[in-house]
C-alpha positions as CSV (number, residue, x, y, z in Angstrom):
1,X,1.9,8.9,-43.2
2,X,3.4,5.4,-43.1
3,X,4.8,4.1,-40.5
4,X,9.0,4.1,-41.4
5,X,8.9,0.1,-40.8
6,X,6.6,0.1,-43.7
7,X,6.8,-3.0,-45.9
8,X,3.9,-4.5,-44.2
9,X,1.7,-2.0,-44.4
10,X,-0.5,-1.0,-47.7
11,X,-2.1,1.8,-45.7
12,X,-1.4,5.1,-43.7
13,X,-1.5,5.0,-40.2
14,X,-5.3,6.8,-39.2
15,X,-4.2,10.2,-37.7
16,X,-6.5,9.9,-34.7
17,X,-4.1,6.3,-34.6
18,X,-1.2,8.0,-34.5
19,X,-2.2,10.1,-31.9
20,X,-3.7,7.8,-29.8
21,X,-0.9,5.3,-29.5
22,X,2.2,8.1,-29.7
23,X,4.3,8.2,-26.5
24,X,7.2,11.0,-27.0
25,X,4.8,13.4,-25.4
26,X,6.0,11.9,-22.1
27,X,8.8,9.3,-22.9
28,X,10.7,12.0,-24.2
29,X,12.3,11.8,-21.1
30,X,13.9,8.7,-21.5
31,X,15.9,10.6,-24.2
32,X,19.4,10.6,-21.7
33,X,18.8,6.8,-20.5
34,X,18.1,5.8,-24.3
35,X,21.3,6.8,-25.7
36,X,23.1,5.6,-23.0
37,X,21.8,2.5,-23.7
38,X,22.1,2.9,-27.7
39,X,26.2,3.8,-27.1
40,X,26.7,0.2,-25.2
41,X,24.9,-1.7,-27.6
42,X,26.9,0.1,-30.1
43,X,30.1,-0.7,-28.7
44,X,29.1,-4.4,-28.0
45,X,28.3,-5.0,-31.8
46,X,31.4,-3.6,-32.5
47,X,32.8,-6.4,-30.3
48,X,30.6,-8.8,-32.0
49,X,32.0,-8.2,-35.1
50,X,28.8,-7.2,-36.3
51,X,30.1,-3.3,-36.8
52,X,32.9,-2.0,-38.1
53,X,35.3,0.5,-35.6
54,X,35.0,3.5,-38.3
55,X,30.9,2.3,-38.0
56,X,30.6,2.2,-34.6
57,X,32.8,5.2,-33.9
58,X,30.6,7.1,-36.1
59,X,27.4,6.0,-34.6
60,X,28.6,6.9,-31.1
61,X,29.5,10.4,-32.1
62,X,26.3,11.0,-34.0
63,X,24.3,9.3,-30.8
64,X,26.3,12.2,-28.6
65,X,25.6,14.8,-31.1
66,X,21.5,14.1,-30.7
67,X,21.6,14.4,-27.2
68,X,23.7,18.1,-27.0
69,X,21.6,18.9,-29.2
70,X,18.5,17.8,-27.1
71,X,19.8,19.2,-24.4
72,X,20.6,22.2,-26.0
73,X,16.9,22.7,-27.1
74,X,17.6,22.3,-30.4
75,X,16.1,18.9,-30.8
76,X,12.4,18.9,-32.2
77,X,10.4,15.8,-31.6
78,X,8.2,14.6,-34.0
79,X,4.8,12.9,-32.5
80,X,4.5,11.0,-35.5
81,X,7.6,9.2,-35.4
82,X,5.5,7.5,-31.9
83,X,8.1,7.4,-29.7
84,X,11.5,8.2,-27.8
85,X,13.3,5.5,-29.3
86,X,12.6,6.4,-33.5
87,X,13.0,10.3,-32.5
88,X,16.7,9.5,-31.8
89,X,17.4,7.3,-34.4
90,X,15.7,9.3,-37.0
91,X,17.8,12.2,-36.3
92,X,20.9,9.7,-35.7
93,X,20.9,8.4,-39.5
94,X,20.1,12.3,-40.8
95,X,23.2,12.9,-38.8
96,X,25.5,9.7,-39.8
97,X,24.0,8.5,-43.2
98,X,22.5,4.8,-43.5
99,X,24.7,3.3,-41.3
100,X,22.3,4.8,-38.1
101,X,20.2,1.8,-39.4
102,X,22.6,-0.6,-38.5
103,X,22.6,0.3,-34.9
104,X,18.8,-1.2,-34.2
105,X,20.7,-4.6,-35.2
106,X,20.3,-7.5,-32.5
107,X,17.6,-5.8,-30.3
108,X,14.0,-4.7,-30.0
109,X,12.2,-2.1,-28.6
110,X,10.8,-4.4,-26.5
111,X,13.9,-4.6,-24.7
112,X,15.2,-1.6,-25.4
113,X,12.3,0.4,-23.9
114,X,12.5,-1.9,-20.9
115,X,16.6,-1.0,-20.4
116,X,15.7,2.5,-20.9
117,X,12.9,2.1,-17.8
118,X,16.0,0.3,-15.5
119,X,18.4,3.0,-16.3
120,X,15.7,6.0,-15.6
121,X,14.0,4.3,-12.3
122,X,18.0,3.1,-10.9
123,X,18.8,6.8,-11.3
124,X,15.4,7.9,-9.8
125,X,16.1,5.2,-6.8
126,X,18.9,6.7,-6.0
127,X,17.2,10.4,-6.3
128,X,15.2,9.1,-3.5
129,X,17.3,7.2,-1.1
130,X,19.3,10.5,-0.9
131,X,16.3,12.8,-0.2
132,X,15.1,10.4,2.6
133,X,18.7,10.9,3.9
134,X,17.5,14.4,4.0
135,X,15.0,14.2,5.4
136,X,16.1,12.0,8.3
137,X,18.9,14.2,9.3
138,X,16.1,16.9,9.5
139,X,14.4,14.7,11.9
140,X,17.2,13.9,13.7
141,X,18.3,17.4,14.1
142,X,15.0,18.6,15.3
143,X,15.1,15.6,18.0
144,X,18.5,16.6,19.2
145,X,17.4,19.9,19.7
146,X,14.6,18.9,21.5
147,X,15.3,15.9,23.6
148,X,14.2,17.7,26.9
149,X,11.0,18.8,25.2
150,X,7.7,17.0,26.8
151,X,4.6,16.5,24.9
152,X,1.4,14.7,24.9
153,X,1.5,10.9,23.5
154,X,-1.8,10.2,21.8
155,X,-3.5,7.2,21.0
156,X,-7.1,6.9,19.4
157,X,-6.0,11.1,19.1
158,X,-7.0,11.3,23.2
159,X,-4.1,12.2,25.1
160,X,-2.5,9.1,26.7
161,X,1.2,9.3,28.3
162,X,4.0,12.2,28.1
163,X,6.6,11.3,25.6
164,X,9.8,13.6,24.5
165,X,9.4,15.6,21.5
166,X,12.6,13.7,20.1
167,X,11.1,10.1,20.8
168,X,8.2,11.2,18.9
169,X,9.8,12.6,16.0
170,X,12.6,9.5,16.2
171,X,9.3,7.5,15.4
172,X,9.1,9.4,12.0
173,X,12.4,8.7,11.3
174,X,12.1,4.6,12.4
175,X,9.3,4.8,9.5
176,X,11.6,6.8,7.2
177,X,14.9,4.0,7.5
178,X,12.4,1.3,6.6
179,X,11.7,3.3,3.5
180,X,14.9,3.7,2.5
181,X,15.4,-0.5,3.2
182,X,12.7,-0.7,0.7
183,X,13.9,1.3,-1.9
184,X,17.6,0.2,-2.1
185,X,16.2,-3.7,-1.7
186,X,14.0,-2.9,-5.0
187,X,17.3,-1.4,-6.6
188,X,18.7,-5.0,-6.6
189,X,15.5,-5.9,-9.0
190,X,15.6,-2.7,-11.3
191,X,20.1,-3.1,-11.3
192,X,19.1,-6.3,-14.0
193,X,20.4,-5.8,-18.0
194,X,17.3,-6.7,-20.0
195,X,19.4,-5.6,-23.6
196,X,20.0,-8.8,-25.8
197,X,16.5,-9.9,-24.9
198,X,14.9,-8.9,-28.3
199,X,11.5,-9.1,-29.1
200,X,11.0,-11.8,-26.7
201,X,13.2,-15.0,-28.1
202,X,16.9,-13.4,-27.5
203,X,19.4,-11.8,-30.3
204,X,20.7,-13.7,-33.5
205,X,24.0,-12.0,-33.4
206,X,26.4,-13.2,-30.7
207,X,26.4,-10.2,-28.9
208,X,28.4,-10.4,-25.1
209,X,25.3,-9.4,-22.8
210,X,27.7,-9.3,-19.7
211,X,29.9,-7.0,-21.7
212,X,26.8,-4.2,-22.5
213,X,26.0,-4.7,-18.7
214,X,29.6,-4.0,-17.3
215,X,29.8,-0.5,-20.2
216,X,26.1,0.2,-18.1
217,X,27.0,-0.4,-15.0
218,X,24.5,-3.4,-14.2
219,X,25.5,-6.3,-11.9
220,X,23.6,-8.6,-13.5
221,X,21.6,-9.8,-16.7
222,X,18.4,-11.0,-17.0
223,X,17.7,-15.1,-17.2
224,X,14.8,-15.2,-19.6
225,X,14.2,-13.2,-22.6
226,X,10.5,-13.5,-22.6
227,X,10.5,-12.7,-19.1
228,X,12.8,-9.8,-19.7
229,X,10.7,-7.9,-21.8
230,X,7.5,-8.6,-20.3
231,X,8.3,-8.1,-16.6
232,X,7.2,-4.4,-15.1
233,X,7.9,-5.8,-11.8
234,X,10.7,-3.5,-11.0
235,X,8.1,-0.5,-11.9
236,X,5.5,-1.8,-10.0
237,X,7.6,-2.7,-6.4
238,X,9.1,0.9,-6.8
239,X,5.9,2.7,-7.2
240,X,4.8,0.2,-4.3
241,X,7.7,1.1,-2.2
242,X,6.7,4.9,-3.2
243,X,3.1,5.0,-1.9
244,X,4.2,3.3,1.5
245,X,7.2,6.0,2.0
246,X,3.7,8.5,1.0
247,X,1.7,6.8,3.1
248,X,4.3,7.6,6.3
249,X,4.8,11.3,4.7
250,X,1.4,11.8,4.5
251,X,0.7,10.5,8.0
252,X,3.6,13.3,9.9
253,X,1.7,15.7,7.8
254,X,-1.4,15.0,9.5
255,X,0.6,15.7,12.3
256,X,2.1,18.8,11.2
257,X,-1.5,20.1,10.2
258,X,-2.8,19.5,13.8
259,X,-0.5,20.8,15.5
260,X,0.2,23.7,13.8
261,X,-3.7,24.6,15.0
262,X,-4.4,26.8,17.7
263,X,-6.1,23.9,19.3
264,X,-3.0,22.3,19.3
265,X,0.1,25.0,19.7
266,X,2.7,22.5,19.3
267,X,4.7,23.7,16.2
268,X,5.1,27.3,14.0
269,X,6.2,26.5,10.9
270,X,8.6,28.5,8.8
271,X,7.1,31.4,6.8
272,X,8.4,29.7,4.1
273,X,6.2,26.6,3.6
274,X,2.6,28.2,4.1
275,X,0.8,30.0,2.8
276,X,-1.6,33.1,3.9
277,X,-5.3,33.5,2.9
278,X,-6.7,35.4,0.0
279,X,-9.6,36.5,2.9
280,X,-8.8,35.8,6.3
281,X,-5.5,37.9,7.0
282,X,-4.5,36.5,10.6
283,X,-4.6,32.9,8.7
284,X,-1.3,31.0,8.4
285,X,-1.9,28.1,6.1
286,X,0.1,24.7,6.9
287,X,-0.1,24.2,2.7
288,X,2.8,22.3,2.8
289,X,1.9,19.5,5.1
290,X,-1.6,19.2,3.2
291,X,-0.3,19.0,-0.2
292,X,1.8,16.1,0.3
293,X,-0.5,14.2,2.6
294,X,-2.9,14.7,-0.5
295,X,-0.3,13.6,-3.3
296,X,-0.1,10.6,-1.0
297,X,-3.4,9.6,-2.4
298,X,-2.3,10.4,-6.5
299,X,0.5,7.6,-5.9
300,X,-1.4,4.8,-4.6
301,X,-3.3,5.7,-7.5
302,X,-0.4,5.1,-10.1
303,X,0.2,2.0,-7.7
304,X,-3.2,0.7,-8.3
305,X,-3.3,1.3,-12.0
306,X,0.2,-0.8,-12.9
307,X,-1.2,-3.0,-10.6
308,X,-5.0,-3.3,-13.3
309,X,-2.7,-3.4,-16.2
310,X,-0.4,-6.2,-15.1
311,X,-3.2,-8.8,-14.1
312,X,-4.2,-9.8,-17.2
313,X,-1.0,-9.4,-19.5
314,X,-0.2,-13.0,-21.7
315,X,3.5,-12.9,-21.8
316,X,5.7,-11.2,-23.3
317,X,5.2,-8.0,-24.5
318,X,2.1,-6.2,-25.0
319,X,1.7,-2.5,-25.8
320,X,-0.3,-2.3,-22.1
321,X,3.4,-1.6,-21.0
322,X,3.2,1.6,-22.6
323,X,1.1,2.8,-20.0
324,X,3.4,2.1,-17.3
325,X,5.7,5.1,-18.0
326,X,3.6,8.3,-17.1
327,X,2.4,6.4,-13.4
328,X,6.4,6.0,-12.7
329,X,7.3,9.0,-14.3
330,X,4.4,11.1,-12.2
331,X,5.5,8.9,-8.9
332,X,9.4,9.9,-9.0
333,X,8.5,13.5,-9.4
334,X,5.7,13.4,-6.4
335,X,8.1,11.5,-3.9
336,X,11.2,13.9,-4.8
337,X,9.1,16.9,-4.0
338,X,7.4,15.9,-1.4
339,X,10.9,14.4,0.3
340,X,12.8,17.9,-0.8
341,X,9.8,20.1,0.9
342,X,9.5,18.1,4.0
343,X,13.2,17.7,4.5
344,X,13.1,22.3,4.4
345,X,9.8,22.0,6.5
346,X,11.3,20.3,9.1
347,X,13.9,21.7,8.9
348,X,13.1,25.6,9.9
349,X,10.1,24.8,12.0
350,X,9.8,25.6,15.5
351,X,8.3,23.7,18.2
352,X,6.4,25.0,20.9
353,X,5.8,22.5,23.8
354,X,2.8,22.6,26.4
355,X,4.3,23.9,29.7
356,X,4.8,20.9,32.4
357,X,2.1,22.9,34.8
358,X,-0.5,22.0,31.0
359,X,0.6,18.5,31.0
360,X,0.0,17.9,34.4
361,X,-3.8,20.2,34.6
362,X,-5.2,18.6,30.9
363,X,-5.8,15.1,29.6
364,X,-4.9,12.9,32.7
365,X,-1.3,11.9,31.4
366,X,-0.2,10.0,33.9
367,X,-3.3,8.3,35.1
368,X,-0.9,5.4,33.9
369,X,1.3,6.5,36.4
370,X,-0.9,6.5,39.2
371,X,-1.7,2.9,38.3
372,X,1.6,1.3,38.2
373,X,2.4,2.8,41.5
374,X,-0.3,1.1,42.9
375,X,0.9,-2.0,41.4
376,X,4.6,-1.2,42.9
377,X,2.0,-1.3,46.4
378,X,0.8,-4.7,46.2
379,X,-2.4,-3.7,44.1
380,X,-3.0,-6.2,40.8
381,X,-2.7,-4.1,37.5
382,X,-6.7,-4.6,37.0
383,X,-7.9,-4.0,40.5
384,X,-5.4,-0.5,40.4
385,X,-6.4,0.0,37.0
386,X,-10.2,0.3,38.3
387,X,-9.0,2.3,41.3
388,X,-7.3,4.8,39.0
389,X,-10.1,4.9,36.9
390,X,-12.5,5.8,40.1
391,X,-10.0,9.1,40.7
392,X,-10.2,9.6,37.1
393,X,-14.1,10.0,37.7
394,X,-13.3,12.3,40.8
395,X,-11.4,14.7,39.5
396,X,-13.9,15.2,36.3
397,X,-16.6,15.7,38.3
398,X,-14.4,18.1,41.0
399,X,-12.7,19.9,37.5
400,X,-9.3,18.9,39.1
401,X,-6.2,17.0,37.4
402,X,-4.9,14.5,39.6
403,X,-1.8,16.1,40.7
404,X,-4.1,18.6,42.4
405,X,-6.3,16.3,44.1
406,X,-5.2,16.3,48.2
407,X,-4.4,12.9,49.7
408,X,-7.1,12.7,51.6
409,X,-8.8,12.6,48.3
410,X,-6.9,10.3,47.2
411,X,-7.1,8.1,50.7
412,X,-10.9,8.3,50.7
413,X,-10.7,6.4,46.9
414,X,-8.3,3.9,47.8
415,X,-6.1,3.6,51.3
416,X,-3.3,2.2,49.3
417,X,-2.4,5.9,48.2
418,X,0.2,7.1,50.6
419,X,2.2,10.7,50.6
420,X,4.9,9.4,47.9
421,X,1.8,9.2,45.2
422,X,2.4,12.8,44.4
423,X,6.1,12.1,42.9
424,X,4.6,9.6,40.1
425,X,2.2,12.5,38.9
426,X,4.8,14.9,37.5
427,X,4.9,14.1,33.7
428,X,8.6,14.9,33.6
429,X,9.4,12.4,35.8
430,X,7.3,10.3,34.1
431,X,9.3,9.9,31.1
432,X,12.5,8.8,32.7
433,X,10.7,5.9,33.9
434,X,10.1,4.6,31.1
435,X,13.5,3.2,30.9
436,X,13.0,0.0,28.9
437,X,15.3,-0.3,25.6
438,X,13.2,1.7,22.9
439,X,11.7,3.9,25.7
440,X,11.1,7.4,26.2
441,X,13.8,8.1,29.1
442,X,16.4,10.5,27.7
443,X,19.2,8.4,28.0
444,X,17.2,5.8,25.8
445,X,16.3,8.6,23.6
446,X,20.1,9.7,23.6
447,X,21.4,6.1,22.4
448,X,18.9,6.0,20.0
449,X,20.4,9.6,18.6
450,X,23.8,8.1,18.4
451,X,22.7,4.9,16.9
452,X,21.0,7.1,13.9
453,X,23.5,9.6,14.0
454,X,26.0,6.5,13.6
455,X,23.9,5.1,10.6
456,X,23.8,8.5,8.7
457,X,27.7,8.2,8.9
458,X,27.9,4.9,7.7
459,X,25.4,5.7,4.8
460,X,28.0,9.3,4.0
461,X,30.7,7.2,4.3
462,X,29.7,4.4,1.8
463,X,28.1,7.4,-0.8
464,X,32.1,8.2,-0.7
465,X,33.5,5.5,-1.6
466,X,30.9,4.4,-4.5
467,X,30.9,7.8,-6.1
């Protein structure tokens, strides 16, 4: 068939053409964002003069008649017609008669398609910053609950010093703030009104672009058409800011997985995010944990690909930007998901913490210990540091920890160990001294609880007053 701009065109479009360059297999999604988008353009030609009211009136109520009825189910899309944007106004002039073909007056699809992208990915920012608000208040929940809870700090995945559980996890949910810093900063680049832009030179018709921003809801309008419709930046920072808020995910999942091992024991999680095994039937399955620290990998994917097709684009437009839409689309949905199951992961696990008398026997925990009581003694940090190191050495080779070694043991490595040594070895004592703003003591760890908590409010209490 021919293309319904015809004119042109002697030919019909190749079928295999067709198919190859329709999108309204996946930017039928746009369908909501679209019409919004068509009502205030609508309106603001009416204010232009350019429509009549009775036109524009009945334009509008066609436009909301399309999208019940898409919403309904009842809407069919046709492939041929290429994309989101002709489906609607195909059925919008069945609906309303010839004058539907007055509402494409004074813009593109160029920067049509690239309002209907800031409308779906400011709705989909938001999605997100309230699911990593989830998420935190999972965290922080879990670290309340456990703020007298010892574990293992690891570096290099050796066991290094005793931590609290809740400083630990509090470290998730440092990452997790940043995340959300990210996302609302790129909202201030996707919040731009690109409408008026047109193909790439700017509109004919004096339409008011402020006034189709303020009926949208946008605080501010684009500066340059051509860069209007040819910018994907927005797309490509929040698919950026995506794969680093995946990256951290994917990262506590690791976590999750190994400590949800037998080797491990740290943490049972809820029968409700793992899965069993069609063979082994003692096996509990972390599936959960795994599946988003593999989706991880599917966004910087997406991030990579914008990335390939924006290097090389002449300005403006190019049909290239047609392929952003399925990597952002694909990106919203992983993040959501992977935020919404985390947040109920977290959520009903249960942690189950070494006993002090484990800490103490396995891994040397506070070997560091040892060495800054030496240092308290007089001893330079390198020279106890060795000395430590030498009882380190002992006690492998006795199959003792240090908190069982006698102090003649310790006398016969280094006479600077007196009777007092013994207090420093205990790993809950060991946590308080780490005292230091940002440290592991609990009253640190407490602050930091009440600083979050504090910031959770604030974010609630500003969600209140803009909704």
């Amino acid at each position: 068939m021919k293309k319904p701009w015809g004119g042109r065109f002697k030919q019909s479009t190749d079928a295999l053409m067709e198919k190859f360059s329709s999108s309204v297999a996946f930017d039928r999604r746009l369908y909501a964002c679209d019409i919004e988008g068509s009502v205030a353009h609508c309106k603001t030609l009416a204010k232009a003069g350019i429509l009549t009211r009775a036109e524009a009136g009945k334009i509008v109520s066609g436009l909301r008649k399309v999208l019940a009825e898409i919403e309904s189910g009842k809407f069919e899309f046709d492939e041929s017609l290429e994309d989101v944007h002709m489906n609607v106004e195909r059925r919008l002039t069945q609906l309303v008669g010839p004058v539907g073909g007055k509402l494409h007056t004074g813009r593109s699809r160029n920067d049509q398609v690239c309002l209907d992208a800031r409308l779906y990915l400011r709705r989909e920012t938001a999605a997100v910053l309230e699911l990593i608000v989830r998420l935190g208040k999972s965290l922080l929940g879990q670290a309340r609950r456990n703020v007298d809870v010892v574990v293992p700090g690891y570096t290099h995945l050796q066991r290094a010093q005793p931590v609290r559980l809740a400083h630990h996890l509090l470290a998730h949910l440092e990452a997790l703030l940043r995340d959300r810093e990210r996302f609302a900063d790129a909202l201030k680049r996707i919040d731009v009104m690109p409408l008026g832009s047109a193909a790439l030179a700017g509109s004919n018709y004096p339409v008011d672009r402020r006034y189709t921003a303020k009926l949208l809801g946008f605080p501010e309008v684009s500066h340059n058409s051509i860069d209007a419709v040819g910018d994907r930046d927005f797309a490509v920072e929040f698919v950026s800011a995506a794969a680093i808020l995946m990256m951290h995910l994917s990262r506590f999942c690791e976590e999750i997985v190994l400590w949800s091992s037998a080797e491990f024991g740290f943490i049972e999680l809820s029968d409700a995010f793992t899965t069993g095994s069609s063979i082994m039937p003692q096996k509990k399955n972390p599936d959960a944990a795994e599946l988003v620290r593999g989706k991880s990998g599917r966004v910087y994917g997406h991030l990579m690909a914008l990335l390939a097709m924006m290097k090389s684009l002449p300005l403006a437009y190019n049909r290239d930007l047609q392929e952003d839409k399925e990597a952002v689309f694909d990106t919203a949905d992983t993040v959501k998901m992977s935020l919404a199951v985390m947040a109920g992961m977290v959520a009903t696990a249960r942690f189950k913490p070494p006993s002090p008398e484990r800490l103490e026997s396995e891994g040397f925990l506070t070997a560091t210990e040892a060495a800054d009581y030496l240092v308290l003694k007089g001893v330079p940090f390198r020279e106890a540091h060795e000395i430590v190191g030498q009882t380190v050495a002992y006690c492998l080779q006795k199959g003792k920890p240090l908190a069982r070694l006698s102090l003649a043991e310790f006398k016969a490595i280094s006479p600077r160990f007196e009777a007092d040594v013994f207090k420093c070895l205990s790993a809950e004592k060991s946590v308080d001294r780490k005292a230091v703003y940002g440290g592991t003591a609990r009253k640190r760890v407490l602050e930091q609880i009440a600083r979050l908590d504090k910031i959770f409010k604030s974010i609630e209490k500003r969600r209140g007053k803009s909704s």
